[in-house]
N, C-alpha and C positions, 0 to 999 in steps of 0.2 A: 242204331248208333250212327248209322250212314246217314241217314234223313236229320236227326239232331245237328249234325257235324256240317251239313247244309246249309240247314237253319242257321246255324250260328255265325257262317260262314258269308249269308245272305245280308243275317243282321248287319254284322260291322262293318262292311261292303257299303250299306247304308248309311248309316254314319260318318262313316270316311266320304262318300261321296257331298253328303251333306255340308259336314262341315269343313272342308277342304273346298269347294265351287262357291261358298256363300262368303261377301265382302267380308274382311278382315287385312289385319296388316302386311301378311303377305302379300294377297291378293293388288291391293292399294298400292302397294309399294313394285309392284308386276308389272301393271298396269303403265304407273309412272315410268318405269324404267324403259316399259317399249315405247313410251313414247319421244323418250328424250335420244335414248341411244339406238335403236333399231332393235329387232328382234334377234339379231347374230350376237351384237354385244351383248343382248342380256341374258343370253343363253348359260354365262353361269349361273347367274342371279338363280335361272329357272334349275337347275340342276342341286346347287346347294338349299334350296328350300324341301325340292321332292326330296332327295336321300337325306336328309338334315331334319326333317318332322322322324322318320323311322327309325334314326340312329336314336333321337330322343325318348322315342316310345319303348324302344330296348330297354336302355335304360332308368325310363319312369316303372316301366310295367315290372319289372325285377326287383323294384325295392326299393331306390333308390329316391324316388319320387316322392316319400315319405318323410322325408326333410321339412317338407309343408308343415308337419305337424307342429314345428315348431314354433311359435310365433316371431320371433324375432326373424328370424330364418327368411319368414315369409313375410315379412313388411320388406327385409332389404331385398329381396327379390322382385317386391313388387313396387319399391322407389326406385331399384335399376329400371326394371322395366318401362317406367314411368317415363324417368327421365330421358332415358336412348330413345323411344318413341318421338320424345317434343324433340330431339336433335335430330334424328331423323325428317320429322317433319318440317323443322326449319333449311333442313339440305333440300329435299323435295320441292318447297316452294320457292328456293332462290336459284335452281336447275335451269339451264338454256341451252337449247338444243342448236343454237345459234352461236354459241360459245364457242371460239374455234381456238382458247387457249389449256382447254385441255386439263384443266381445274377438279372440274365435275365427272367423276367416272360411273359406269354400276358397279353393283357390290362384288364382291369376287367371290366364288364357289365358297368358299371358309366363312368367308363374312354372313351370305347368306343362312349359311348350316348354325352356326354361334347365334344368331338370330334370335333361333328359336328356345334360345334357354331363356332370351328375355321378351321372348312375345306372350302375351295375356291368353289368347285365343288357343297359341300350341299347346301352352298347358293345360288350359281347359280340356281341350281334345285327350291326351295323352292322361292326364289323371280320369276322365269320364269315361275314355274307354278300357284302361285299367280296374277300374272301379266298377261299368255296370258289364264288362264283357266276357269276362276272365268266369270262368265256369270249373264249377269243382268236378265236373262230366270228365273233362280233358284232360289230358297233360296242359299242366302250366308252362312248361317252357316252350310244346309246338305251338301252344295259343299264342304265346308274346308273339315267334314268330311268324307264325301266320297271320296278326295283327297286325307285325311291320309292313308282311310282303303284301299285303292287302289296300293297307296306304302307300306303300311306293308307286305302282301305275298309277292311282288314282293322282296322286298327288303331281306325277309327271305330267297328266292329261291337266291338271286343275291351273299348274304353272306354267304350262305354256301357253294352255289359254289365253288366261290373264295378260302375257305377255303379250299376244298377237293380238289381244282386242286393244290395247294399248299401244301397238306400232300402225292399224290401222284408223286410231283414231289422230295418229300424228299427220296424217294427210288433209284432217282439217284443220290444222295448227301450221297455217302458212305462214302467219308472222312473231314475230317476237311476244306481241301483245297476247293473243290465244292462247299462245303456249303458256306465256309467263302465267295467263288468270287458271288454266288447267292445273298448272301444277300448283296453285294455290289450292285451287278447290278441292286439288288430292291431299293434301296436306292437311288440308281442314276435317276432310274427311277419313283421314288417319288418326288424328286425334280425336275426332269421335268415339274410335274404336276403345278407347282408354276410360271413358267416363264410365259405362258400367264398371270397371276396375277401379276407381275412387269411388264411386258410390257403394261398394260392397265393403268395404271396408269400415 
């Protein structure tokens, strides 16, 4: 049972590593944020994403998550999602870290956590690893959480990353002009993350 409980324990380990370090809208939106505001300010950004995926998989992996079935349910979910992402990405590309009137903030620890009910990729995560992780071997409720507490360091390691490879890419972003075409390009590159989500549909 010890060696199963390993295994299984190895698995999701994997998974969470995976898809928590691989480009998505969090990560994108990390990224941006260290670039504009420094690694210090984004530091809730990075905090409300890592505890804010686990709170969700709580309550995806319990039941809840099941809402999907519905189909209405889950178009309006996925034209919110939709549409915060293009708003999103139009804040992103019109950001300047040159700004010095104070306009343009990062997201704050709640903003970031709420996020995630309407990002494409968390729920992927959080329905995929409810659906292929959950073993009839275990108790289901240590599973859920030891599923959370397995993505919260990951997820901490994954968001600060992102944030710091983004506050040191801000030291090649000496003028207005650099920064202004990065934050386009992140932008462009957020809404990429949405096309497989209209195309599935």
């Amino acid at each position: 049972m010890a060696t199963e409980y390993f295994t299984w324990i190895l698995a999701i380990s994997s998974f969470a590593f995976i898809m928590t370090f691989t480009p998505g809208p969090n990560n994108i939106m990390l990224a941006t944020s260290g670039a504009n505001f420094g690694i210090r300010r984004s530091m809730p950004h990075v905090w409300g994403v890592a505890f804010g995926f686990p709170a969700m998989l709580l309550v995806v992996a319990t039941g809840m998550g099941y809402i999907l079935d519905y189909p209405v349910l889950r178009l309006a979910l996925r034209i919110i999602g939709i549409v915060y992402i293009f708003y999103l990405a139009y804040v992103m590309a019109t950001m300047s870290q040159l700004s010095k009137q104070g306009v343009k903030t990062p997201l704050t620890f709640l903003q970031a956590a709420l996020f995630q009910w309407v990002n494409p990729k968390a729920w992927a995560q959080a329905v995929g690893a409810s659906s292929a992780y959950l073993s009839i071997h275990f108790d289901k409720t240590l599973q859920i959480i030891a599923m959370a507490a397995v993505f919260l360091p990951i997820g901490v390691a994954s968001s600060y990353i992102w944030a710091i490879f983004g506050s040191k890419i801000a030291r090649l972003l000496n003028n207005k002009i650099k920064l202004r075409t990065f934050n386009i390009c992140m932008a462009l590159a957020l809404l990429v993350t949405v096309i497989p989500v209209i195309l599935s549909y």
